[in-house]
ChimeraX commands (.cxc) that place a marker at each C-alpha (Angstrom):
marker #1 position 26.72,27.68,-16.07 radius 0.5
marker #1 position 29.98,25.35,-15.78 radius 0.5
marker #1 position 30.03,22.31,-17.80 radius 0.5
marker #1 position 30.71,19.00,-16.48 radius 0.5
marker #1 position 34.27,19.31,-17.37 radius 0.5
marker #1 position 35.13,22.68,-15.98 radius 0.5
marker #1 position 33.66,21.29,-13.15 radius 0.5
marker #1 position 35.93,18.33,-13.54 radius 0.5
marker #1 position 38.84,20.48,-13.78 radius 0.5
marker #1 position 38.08,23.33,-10.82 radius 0.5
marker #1 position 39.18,21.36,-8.21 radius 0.5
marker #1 position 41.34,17.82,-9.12 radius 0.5
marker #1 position 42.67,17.15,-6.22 radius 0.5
marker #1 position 38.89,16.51,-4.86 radius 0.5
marker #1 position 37.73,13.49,-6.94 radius 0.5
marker #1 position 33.62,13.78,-6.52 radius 0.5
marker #1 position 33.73,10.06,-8.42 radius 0.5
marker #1 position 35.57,8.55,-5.10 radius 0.5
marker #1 position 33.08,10.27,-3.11 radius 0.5
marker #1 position 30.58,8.72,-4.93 radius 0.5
marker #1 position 31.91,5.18,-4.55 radius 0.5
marker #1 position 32.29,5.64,-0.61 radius 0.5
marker #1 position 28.31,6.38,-1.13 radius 0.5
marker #1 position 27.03,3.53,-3.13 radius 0.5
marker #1 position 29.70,1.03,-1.29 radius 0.5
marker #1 position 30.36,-2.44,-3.00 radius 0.5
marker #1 position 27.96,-3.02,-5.44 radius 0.5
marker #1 position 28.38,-6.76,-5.77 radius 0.5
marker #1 position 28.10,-6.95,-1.82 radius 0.5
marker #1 position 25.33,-4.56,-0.72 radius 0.5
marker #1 position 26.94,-1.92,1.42 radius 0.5
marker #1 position 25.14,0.03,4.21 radius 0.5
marker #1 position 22.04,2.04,3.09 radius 0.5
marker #1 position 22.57,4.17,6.51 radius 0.5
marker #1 position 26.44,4.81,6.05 radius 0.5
marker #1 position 25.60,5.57,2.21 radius 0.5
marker #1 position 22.17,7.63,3.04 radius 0.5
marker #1 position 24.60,9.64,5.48 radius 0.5
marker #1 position 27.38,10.30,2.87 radius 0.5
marker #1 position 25.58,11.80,0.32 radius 0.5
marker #1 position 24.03,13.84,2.88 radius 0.5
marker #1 position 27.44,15.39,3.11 radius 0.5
marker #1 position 28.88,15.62,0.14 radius 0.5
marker #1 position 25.91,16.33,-2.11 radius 0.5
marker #1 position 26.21,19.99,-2.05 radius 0.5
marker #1 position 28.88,20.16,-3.86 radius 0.5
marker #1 position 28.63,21.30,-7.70 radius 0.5
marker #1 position 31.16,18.59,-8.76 radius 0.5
marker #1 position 29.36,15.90,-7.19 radius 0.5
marker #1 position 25.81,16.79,-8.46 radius 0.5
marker #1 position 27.35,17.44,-11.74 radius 0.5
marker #1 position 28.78,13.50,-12.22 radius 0.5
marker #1 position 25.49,12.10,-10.43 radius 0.5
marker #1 position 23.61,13.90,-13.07 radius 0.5
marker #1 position 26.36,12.43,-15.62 radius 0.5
marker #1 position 24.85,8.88,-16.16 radius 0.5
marker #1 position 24.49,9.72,-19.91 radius 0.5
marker #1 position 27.95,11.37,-20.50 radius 0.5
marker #1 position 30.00,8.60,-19.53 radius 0.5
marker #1 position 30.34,6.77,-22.60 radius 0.5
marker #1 position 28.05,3.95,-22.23 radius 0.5
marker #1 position 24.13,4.41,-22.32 radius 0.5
marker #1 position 23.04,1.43,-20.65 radius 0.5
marker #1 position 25.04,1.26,-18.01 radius 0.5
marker #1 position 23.43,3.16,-15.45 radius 0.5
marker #1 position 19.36,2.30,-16.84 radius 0.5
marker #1 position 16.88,0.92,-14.48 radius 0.5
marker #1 position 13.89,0.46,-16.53 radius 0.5
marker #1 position 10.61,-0.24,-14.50 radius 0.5
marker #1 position 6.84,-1.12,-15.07 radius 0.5
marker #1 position 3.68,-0.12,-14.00 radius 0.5
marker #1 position 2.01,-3.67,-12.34 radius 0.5
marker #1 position 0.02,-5.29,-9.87 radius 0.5
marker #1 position 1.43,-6.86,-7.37 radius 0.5
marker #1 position 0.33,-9.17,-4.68 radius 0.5
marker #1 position 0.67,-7.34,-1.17 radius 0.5
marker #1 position 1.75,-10.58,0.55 radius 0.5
marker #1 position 4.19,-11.18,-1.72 radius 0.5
marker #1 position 6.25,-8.07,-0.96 radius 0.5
marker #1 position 8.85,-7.58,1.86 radius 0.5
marker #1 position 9.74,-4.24,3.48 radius 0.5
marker #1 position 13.44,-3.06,3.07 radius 0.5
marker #1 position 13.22,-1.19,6.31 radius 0.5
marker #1 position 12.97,-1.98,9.64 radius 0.5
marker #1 position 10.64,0.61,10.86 radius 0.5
marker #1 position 6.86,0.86,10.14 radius 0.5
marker #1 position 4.91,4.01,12.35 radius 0.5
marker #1 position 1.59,2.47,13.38 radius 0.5
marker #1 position 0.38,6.06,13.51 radius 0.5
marker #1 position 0.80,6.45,9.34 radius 0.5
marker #1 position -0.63,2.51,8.63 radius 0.5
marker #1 position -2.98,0.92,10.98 radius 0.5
marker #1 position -4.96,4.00,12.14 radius 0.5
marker #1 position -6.08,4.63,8.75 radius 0.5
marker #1 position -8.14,1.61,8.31 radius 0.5
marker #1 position -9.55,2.71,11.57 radius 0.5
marker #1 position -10.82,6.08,10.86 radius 0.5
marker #1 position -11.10,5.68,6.77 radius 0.5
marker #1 position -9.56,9.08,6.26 radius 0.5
marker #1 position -9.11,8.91,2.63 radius 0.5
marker #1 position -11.92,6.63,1.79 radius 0.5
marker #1 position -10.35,3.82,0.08 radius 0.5
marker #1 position -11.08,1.42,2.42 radius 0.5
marker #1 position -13.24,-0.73,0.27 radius 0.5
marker #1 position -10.87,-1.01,-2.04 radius 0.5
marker #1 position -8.47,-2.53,0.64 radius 0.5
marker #1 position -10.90,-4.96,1.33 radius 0.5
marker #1 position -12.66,-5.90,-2.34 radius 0.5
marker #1 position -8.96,-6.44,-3.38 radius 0.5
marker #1 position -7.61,-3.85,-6.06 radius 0.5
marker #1 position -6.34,-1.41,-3.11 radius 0.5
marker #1 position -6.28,2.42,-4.07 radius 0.5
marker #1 position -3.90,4.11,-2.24 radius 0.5
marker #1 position -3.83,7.00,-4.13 radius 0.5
marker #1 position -1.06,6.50,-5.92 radius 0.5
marker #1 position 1.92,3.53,-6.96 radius 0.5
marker #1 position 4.30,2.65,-4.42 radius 0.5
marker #1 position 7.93,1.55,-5.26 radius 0.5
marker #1 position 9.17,-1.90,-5.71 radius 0.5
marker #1 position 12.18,-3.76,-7.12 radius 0.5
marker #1 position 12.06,-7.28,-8.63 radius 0.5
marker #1 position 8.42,-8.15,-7.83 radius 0.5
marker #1 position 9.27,-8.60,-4.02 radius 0.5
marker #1 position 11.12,-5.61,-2.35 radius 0.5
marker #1 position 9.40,-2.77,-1.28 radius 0.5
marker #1 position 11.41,0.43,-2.00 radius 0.5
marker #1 position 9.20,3.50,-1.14 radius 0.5
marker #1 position 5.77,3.39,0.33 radius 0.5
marker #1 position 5.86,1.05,3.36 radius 0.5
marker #1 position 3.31,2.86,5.25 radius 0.5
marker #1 position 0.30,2.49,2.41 radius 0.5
marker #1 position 1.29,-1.04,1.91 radius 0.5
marker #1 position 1.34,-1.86,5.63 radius 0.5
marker #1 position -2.17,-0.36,5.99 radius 0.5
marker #1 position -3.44,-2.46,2.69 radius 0.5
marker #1 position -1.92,-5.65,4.56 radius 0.5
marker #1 position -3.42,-4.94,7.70 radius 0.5
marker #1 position -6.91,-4.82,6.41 radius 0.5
marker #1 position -6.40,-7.46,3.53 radius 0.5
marker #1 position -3.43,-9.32,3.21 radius 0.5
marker #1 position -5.08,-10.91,-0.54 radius 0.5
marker #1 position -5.10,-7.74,-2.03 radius 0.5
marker #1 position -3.20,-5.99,-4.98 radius 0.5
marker #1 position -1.86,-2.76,-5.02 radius 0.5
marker #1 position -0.54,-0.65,-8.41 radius 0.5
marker #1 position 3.58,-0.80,-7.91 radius 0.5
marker #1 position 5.91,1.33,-9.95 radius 0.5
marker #1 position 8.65,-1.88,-10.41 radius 0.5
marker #1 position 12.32,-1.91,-10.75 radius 0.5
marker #1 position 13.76,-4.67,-13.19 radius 0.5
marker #1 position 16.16,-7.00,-11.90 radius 0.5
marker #1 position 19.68,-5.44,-12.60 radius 0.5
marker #1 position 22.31,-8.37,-12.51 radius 0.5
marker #1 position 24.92,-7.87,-10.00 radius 0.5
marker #1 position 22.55,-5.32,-7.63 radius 0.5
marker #1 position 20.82,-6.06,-4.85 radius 0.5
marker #1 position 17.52,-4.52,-3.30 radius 0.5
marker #1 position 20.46,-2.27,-0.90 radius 0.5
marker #1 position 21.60,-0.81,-4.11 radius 0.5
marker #1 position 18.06,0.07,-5.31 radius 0.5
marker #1 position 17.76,1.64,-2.10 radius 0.5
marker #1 position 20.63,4.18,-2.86 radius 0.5
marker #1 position 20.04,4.35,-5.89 radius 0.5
marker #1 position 16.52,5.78,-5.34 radius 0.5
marker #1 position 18.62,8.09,-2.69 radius 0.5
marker #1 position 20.69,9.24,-5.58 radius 0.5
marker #1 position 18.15,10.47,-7.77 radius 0.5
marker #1 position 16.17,12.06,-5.54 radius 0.5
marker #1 position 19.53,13.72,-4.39 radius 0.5
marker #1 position 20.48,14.92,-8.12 radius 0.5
marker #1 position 16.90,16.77,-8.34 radius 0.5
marker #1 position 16.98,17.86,-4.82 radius 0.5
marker #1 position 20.25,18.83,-4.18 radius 0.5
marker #1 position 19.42,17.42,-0.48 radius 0.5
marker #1 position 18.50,14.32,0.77 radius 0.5
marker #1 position 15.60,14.06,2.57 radius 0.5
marker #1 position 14.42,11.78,5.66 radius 0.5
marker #1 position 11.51,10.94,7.54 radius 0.5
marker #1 position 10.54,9.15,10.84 radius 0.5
marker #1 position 8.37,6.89,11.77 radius 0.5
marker #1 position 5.20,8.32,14.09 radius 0.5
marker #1 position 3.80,5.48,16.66 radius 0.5
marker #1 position 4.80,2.22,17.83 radius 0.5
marker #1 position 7.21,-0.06,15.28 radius 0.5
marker #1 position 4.66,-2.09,13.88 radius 0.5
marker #1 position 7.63,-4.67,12.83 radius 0.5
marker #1 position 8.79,-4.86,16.12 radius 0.5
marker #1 position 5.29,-6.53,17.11 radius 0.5
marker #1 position 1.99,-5.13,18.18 radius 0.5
marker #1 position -0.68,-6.55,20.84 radius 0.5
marker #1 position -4.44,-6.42,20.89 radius 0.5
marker #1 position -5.09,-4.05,23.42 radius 0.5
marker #1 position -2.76,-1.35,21.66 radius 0.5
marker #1 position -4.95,-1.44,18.42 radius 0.5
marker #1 position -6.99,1.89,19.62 radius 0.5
marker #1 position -10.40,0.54,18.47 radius 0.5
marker #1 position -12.27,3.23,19.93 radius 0.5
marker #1 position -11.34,5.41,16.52 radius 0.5
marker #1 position -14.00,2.86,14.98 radius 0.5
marker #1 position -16.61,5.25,13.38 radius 0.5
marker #1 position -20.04,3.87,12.90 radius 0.5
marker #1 position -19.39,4.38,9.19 radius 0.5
marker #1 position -16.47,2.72,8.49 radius 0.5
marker #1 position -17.29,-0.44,10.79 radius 0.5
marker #1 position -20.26,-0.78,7.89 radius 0.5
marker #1 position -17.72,-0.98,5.42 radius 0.5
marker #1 position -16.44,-3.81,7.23 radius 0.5
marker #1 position -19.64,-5.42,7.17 radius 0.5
marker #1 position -20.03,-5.53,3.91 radius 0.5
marker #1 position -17.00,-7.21,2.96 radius 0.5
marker #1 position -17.66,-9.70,5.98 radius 0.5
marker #1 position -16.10,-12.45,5.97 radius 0.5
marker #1 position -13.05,-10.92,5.39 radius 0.5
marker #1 position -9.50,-11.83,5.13 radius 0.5
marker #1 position -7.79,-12.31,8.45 radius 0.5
marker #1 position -4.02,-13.90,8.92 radius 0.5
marker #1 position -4.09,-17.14,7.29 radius 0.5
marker #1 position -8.44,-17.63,7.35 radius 0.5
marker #1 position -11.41,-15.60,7.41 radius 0.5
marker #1 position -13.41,-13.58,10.35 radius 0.5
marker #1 position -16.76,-12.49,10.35 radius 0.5
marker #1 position -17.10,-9.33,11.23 radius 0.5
marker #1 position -20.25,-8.03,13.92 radius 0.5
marker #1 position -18.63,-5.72,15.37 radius 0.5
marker #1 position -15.53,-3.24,16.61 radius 0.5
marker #1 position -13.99,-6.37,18.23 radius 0.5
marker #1 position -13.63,-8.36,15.40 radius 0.5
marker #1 position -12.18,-5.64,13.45 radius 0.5
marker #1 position -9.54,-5.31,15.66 radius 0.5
marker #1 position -9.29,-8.73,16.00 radius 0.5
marker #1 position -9.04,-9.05,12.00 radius 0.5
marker #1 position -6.53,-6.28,11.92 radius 0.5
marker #1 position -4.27,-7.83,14.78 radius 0.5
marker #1 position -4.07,-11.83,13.18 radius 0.5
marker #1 position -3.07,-9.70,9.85 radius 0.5
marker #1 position -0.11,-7.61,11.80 radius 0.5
marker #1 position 0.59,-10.99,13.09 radius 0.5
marker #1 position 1.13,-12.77,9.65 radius 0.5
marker #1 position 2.96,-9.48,8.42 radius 0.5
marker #1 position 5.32,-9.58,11.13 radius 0.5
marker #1 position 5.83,-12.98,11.05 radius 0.5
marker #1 position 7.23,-12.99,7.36 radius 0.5
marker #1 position 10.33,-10.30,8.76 radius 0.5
marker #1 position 11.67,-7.85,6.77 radius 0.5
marker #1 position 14.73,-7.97,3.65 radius 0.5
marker #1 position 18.40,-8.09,5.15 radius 0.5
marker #1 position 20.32,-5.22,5.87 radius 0.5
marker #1 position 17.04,-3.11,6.11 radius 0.5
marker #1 position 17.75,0.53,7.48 radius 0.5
marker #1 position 15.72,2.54,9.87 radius 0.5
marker #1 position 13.08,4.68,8.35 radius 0.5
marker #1 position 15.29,7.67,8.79 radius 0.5
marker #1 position 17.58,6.35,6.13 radius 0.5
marker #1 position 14.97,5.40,3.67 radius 0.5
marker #1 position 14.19,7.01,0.09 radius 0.5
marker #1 position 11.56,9.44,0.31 radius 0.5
marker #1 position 10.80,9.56,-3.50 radius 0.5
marker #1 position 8.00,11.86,-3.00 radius 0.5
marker #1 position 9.72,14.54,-1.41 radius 0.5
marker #1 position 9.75,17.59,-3.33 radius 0.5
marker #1 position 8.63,16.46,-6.73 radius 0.5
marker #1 position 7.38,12.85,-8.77 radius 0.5
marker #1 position 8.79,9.73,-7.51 radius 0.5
marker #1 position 7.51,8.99,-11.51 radius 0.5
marker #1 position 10.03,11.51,-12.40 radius 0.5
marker #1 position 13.25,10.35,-10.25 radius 0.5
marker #1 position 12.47,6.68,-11.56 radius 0.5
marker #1 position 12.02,8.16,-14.98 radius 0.5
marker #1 position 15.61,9.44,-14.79 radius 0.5
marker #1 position 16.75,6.10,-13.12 radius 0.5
marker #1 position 15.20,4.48,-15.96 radius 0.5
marker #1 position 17.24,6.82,-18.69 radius 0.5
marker #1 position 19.99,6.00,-17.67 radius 0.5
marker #1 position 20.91,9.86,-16.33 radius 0.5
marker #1 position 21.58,8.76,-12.65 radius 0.5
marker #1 position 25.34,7.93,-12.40 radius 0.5
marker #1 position 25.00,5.21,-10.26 radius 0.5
marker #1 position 27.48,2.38,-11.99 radius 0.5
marker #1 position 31.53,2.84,-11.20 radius 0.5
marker #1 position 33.69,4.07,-12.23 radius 0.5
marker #1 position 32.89,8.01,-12.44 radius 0.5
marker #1 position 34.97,10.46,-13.06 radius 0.5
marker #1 position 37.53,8.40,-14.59 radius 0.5
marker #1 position 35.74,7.30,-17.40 radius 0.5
marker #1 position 34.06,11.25,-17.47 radius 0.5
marker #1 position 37.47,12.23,-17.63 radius 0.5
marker #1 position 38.64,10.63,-19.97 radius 0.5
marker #1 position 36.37,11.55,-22.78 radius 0.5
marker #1 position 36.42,14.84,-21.92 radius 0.5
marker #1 position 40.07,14.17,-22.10 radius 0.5
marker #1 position 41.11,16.04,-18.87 radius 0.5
marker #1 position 44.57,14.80,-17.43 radius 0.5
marker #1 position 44.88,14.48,-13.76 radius 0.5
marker #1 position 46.54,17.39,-11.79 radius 0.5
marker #1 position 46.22,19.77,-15.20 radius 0.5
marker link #1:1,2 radius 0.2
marker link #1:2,3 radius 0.2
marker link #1:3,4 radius 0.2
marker link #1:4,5 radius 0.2
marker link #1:5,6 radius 0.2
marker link #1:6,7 radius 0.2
marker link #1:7,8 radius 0.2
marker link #1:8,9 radius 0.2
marker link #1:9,10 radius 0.2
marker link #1:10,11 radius 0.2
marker link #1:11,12 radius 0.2
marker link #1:12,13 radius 0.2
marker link #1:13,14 radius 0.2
marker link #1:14,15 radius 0.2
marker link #1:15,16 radius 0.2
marker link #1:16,17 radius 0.2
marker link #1:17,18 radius 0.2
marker link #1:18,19 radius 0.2
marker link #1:19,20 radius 0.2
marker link #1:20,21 radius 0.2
marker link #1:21,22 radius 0.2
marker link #1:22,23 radius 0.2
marker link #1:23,24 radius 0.2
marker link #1:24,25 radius 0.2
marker link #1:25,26 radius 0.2
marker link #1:26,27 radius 0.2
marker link #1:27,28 radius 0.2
marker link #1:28,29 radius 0.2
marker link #1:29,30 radius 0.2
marker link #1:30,31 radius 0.2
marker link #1:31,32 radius 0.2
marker link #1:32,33 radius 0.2
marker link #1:33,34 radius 0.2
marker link #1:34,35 radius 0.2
marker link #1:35,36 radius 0.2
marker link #1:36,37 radius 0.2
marker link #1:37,38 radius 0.2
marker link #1:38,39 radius 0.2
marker link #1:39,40 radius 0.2
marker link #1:40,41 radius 0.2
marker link #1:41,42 radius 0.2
marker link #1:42,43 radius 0.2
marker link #1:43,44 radius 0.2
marker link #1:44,45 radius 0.2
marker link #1:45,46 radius 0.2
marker link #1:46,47 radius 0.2
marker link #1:47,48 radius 0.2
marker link #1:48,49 radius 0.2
marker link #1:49,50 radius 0.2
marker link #1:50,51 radius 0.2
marker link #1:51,52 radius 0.2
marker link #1:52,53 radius 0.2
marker link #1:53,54 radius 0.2
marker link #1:54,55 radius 0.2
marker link #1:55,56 radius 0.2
marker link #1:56,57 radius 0.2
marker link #1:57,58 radius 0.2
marker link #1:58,59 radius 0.2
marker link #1:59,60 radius 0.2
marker link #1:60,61 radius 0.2
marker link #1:61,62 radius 0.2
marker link #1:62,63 radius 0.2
marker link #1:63,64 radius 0.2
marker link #1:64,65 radius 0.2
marker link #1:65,66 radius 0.2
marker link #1:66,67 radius 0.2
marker link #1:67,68 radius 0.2
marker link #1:68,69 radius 0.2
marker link #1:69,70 radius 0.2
marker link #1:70,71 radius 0.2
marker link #1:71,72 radius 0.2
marker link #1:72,73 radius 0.2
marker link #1:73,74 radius 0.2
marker link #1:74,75 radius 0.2
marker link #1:75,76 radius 0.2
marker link #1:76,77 radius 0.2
marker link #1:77,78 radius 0.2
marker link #1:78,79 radius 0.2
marker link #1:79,80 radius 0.2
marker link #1:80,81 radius 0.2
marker link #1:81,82 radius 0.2
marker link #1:82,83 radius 0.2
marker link #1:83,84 radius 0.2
marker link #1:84,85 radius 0.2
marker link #1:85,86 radius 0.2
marker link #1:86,87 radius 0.2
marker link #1:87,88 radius 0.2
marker link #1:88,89 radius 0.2
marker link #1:89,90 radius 0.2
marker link #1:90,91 radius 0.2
marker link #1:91,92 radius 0.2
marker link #1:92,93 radius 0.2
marker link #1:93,94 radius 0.2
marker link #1:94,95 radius 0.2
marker link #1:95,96 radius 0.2
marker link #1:96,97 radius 0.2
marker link #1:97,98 radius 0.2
marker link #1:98,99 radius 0.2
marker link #1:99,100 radius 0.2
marker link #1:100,101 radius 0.2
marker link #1:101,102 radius 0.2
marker link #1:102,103 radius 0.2
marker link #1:103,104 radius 0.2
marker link #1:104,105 radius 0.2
marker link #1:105,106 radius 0.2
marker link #1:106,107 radius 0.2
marker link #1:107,108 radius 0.2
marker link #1:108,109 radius 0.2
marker link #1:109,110 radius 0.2
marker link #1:110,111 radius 0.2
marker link #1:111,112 radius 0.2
marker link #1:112,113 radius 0.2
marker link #1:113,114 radius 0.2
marker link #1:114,115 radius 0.2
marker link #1:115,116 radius 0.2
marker link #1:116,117 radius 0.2
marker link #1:117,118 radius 0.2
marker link #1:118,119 radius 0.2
marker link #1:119,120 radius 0.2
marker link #1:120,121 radius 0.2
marker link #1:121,122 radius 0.2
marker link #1:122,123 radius 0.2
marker link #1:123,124 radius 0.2
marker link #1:124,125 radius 0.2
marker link #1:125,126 radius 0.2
marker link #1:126,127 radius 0.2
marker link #1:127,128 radius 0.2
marker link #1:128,129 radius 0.2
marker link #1:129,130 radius 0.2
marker link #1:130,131 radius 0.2
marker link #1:131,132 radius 0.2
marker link #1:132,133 radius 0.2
marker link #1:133,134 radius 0.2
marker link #1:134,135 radius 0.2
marker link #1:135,136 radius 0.2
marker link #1:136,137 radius 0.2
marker link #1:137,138 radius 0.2
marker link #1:138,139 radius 0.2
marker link #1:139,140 radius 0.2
marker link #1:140,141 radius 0.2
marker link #1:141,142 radius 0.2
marker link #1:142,143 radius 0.2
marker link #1:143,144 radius 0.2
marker link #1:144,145 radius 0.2
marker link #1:145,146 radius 0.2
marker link #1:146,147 radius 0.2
marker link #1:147,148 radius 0.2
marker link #1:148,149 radius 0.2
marker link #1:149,150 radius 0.2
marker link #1:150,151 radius 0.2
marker link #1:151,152 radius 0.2
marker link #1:152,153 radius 0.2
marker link #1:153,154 radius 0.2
marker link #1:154,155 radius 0.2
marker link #1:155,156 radius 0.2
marker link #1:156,157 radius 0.2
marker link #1:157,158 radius 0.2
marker link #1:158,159 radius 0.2
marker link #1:159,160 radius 0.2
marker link #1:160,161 radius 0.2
marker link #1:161,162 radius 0.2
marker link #1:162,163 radius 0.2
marker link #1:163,164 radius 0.2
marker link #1:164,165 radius 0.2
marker link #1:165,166 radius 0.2
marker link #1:166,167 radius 0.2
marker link #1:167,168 radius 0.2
marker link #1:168,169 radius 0.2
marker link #1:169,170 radius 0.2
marker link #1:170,171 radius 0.2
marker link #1:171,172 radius 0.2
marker link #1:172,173 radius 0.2
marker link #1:173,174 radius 0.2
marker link #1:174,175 radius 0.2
marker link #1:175,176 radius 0.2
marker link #1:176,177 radius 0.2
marker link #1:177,178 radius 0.2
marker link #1:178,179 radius 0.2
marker link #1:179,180 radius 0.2
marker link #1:180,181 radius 0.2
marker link #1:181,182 radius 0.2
marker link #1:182,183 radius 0.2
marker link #1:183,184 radius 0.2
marker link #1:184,185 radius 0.2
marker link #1:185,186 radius 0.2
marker link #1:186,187 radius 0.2
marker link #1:187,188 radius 0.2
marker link #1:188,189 radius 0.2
marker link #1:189,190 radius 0.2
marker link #1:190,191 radius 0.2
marker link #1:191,192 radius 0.2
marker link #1:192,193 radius 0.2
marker link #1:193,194 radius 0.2
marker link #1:194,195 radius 0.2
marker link #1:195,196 radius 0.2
marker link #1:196,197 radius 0.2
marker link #1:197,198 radius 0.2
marker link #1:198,199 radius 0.2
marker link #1:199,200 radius 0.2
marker link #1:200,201 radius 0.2
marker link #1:201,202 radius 0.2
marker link #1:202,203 radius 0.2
marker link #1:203,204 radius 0.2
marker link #1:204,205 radius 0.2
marker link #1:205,206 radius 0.2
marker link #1:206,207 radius 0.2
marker link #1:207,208 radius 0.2
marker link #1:208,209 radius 0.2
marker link #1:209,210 radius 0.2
marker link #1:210,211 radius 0.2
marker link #1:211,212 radius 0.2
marker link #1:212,213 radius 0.2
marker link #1:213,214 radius 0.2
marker link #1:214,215 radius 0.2
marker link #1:215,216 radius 0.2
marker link #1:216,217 radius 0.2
marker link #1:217,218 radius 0.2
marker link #1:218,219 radius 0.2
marker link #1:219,220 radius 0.2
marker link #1:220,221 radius 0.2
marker link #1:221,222 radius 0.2
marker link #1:222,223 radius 0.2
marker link #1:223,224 radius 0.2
marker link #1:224,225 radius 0.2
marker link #1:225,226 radius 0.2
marker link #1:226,227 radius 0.2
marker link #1:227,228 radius 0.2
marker link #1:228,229 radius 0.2
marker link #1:229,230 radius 0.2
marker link #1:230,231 radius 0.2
marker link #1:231,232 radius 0.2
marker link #1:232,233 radius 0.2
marker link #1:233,234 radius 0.2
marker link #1:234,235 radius 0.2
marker link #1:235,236 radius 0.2
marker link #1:236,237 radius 0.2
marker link #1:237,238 radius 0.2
marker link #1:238,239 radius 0.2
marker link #1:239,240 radius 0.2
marker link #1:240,241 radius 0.2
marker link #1:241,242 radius 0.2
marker link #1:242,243 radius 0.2
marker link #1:243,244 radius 0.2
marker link #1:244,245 radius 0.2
marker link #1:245,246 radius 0.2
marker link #1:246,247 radius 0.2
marker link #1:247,248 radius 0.2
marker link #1:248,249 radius 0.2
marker link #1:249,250 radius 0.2
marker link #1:250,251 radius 0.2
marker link #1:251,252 radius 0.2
marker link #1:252,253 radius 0.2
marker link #1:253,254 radius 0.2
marker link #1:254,255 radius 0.2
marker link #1:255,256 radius 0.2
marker link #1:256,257 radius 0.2
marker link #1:257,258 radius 0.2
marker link #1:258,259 radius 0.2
marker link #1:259,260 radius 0.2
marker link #1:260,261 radius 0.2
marker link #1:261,262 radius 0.2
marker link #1:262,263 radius 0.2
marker link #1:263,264 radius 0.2
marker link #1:264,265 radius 0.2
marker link #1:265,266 radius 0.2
marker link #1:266,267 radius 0.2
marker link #1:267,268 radius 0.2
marker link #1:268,269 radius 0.2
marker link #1:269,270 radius 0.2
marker link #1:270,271 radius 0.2
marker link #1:271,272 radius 0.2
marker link #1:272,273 radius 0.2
marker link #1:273,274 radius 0.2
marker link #1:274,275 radius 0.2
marker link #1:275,276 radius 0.2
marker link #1:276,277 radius 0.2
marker link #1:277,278 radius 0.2
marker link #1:278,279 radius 0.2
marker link #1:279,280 radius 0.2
marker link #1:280,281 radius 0.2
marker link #1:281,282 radius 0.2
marker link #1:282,283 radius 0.2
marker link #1:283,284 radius 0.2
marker link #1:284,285 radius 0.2
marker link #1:285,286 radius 0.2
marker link #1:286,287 radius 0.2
marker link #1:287,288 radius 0.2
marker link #1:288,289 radius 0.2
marker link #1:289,290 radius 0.2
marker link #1:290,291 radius 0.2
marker link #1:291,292 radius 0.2
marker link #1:292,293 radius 0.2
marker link #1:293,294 radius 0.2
marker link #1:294,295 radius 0.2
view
């Protein structure tokens, strides 16, 4: 296998490091998630390029590139989507139909949705829209576990964003996308497209029992399927009503952490430090591996 700095040297004249900086943009200012999701797409199967996004620890500084997080709970109307698209086919319809059975936990308050989802900073969601959406829709008072990015000084939640991309990249060798499936629940959602014929008997009990429940700003009894839906829709309301983060990609371009392996793992790395994801790159890698340009 060729070490970083054979890898380095096989090719100088194409510097993987100024790829890498088209990718992850101006830290300081954001940069597009889309144009940076769309570069690595591209350039990510090169050797050199894994090989110096992998390089986070070789660089000669071992906090650099660290994004430590926490395991917390965090309040679900405190958080704010990062991307523009939410599929009403992968949120709402599960509260619906109850197909993993963890409705009552939406609606008692400590939401299980079968797994932590991915924030940064207490407030931006990075990976997992869909299962907070759902727990929102049915509860907007609830919790849910969050796997949390600390607050990195100078980065913004755009730069989380790809830097999720790049770590999922570096184990990949790919990046991965998704798209949403339904109606964009962000976009706004009426009454009569809330498909409450997919009410069960069963899981309108489960409503029941938690009756009154939380619904937008108040409280709703609920009787029967009508005032589910009606619950549901005043809690898409107040969701869309608090908009999404700025410079929020489609769902295309989003982080899929799960793809292919832990997101545990790919934050684990980002937490390390073994993600290269502060400049420069392969200027400071070259120079302690003391390789002269052009040799």
């Amino acid at each position: 296998m060729l070490k970083l700095k054979d890898l380095l040297n096989e090719a100088p004249g194409d510097d993987p490091g100024a790829a890498l900086s088209t990718v992850y943009g101006d830290t300081q200012k954001g940069g597009s998630v889309a144009i940076g999701q769309q570069k690595l797409s591209k350039i990510i199967g090169d050797k050199k390029v894994q090989a110096v996004l992998n390089a986070g620890l070789a660089d000669g500084d071992p906090n650099d590139d660290k994004l430590p997080y926490s395991r917390t709970n965090l309040n679900v109307m405190d958080l704010k989507p990062t991307q523009k698209e939410i599929g009403f086919d992968q949120s709402v319809l599960n509260i619906l139909t109850d197909q993993y059975g963890s409705l009552d936990t939406f609606l008692q308050g400590k939401a299980n949705v079968g797994g932590p989802i991915v924030t940064y900073d207490g407030q931006y969601i990075i990976d997992g829209h869909h299962r907070w959406s759902q727990v929102f829709a049915a509860n907007p008072k609830a919790k849910m576990l969050s796997l949390d990015i600390k607050a990195k000084s100078g980065y913004s939640h755009t730069d989380i964003l790809k830097a999720v991309h790049a770590a999922i990249a570096a184990d990949l060798g790919k990046v991965p996308e998704a798209n949403p499936k339904g109606i964009n629940l962000l976009k706004g959602v009426t009454l009569e497209q809330i498909p409450i014929e997919k009410l069960g008997d069963k899981v309108l009990e489960v409503w029941k029992r938690f009756s009154p429940v939380n619904a937008g700003k108040g409280k709703m009894e609920i009787n029967g399927p009508d005032d589910v839906r009606q619950a549901i829709f005043a809690n898409l309301e107040l969701m869309i009503s608090k908009g999404f983060a700025t410079g929020a990609p489609g769902r295309k371009h989003m982080p899929q952490s799960d793809s292919g392996g832990n997101p545990i793992d790919r934050l684990g790395d980002l937490a390390k430090g073994k993600i290269n994801i502060q400049e420069p790159f392969t200027e400071r890698l070259q120079k302690l591996a003391n390789i002269k340009k052009g040799k």
